[in-house]
N, C-alpha and C positions, 0 to 999 in steps of 0.2 A: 542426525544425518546432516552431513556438508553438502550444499548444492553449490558447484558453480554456472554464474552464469553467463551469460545467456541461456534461460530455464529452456530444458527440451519440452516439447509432450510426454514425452515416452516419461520423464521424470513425475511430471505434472500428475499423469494418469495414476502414480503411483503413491501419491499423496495420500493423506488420510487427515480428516478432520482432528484436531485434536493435537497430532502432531508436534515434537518440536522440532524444526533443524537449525543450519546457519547457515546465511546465505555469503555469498563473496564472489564480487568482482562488481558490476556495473549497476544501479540504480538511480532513479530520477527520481525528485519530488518535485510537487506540483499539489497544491491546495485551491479554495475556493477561486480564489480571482483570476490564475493561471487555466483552469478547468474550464471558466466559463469563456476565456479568452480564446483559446485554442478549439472551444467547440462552436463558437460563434466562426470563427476561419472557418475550421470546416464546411458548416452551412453555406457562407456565403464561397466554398469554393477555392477556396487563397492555401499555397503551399504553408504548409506548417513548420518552424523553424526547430523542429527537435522529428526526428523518427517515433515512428509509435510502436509500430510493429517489434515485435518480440520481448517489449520492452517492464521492466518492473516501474513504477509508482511509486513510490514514499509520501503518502498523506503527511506533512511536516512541513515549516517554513523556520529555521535554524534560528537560532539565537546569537547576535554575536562572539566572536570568535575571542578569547582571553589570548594575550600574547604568546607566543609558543605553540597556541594548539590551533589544530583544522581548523574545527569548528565548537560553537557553542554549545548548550544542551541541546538538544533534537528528537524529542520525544513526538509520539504518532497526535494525531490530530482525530478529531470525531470524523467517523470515515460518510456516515449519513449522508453529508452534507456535500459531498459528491457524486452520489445516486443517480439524480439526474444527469449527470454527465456520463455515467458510465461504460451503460450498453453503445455508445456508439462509440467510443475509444475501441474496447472491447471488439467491436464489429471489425474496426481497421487493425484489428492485432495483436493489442494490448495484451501481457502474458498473466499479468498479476500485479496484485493490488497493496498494500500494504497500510493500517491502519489501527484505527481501536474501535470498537462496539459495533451493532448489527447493521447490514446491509437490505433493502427490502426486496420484495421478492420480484422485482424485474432484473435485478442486480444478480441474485442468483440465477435466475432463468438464463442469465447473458454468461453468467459464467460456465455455466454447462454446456448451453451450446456452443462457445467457442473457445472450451477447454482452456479456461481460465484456472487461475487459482487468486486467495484470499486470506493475506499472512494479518494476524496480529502483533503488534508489538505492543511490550506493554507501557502506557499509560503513566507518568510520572516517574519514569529512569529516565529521563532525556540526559541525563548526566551521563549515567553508565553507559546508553546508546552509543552516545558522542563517542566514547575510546573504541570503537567498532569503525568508525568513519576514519578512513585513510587518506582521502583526500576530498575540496569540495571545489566545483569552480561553476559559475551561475553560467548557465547553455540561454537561456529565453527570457525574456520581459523581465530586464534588469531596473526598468520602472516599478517595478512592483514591490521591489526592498525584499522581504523576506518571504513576499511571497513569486518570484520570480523561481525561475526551474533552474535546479540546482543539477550537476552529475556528481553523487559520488560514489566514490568507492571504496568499498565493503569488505572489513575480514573478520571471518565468524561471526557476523549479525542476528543475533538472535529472535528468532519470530514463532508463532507458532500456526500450522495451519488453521485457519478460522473458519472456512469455507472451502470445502475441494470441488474439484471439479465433475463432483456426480452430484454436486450441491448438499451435502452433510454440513451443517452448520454448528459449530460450537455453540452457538450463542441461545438454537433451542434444545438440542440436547443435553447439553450444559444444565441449563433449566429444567428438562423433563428427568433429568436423572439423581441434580442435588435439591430442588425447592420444594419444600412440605411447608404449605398452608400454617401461619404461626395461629392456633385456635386459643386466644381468649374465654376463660370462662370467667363471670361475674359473680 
């Protein structure tokens, strides 16, 4: 399934755990040091230099660029580790997340209720990623080198849903439906 975006709801709601589509047109990344940057503004109250509202995530901080091309490899990042930050992005709008492995269960709860969604990508193609990336240009905290927030944009990005938003998770389904106990006898 092709999504473009700016993601709707009505899209959203029609998601399904598991899922594969591709996404095209506008995406942000933003990893650890940007996450905590931006939720620390929040707190203390200060305009935010990027829109949050409606917007996608890229858990990723690029690799440089070889001559010729966008950008570098750009493979997803451990999504965990922006957990803490989540639900309140999420709260101000946030459409959907994009990453690799599991989110905890406040992360889901945030997703549900504010009709979120939770792409995977997968994990060591940052290569193949990259020829998905059509353009990249750094929007916020261009001190942060690669982890500074990037825009780019997307054609036929491939992701798969990880997390919908009635909260279906790949990551225990996945598990409750292929893992059989490896039994050892001596």
């Amino acid at each position: 399934m092709n999504i473009q975006l700016p993601i709707s709801d009505s899209v959203i709601s029609q998601l399904k755990s598991g899922q594969r589509v591709y996404l095209n047109g506008t995406i942000l990344t933003a990893r650890d040091a940007a996450h905590e940057r931006l939720y620390n503004m929040i707190i203390e109250g200060k305009p935010l230099p990027i829109e949050i509202k409606d917007q996608i995530i890229y858990y990723m901080g690029p690799c440089p660029a070889r001559p010729g091309q966008v950008i570098g490899s750009a493979g997803p990042t451990t999504s965990g580790r922006m957990d803490y930050y989540t639900p309140l992005l999420l709260e101000l709008g946030l459409k959907g997340m994009i990453g690799k492995g599991m989110r905890n269960q406040k992360v889901i709860d945030s997703i549900v209720l504010n009709s979120a969604i939770y792409f995977a990508a997968v994990g060591g193609a940052g290569a193949l990623i990259a020829a998905k990336i059509k353009s990249c240009e750094v929007v916020a905290f261009a001190d942060l080198g690669t982890e500074a927030i990037h825009k780019l944009e997307v054609e036929n990005f491939p992701v798969i849903v990880a997390i919908d938003s009635k909260g279906n998770d790949i990551y225990k389904t996945g598990r409750e439906k292929f893992y059989r106990p490896c039994i050892i006898a001596y």
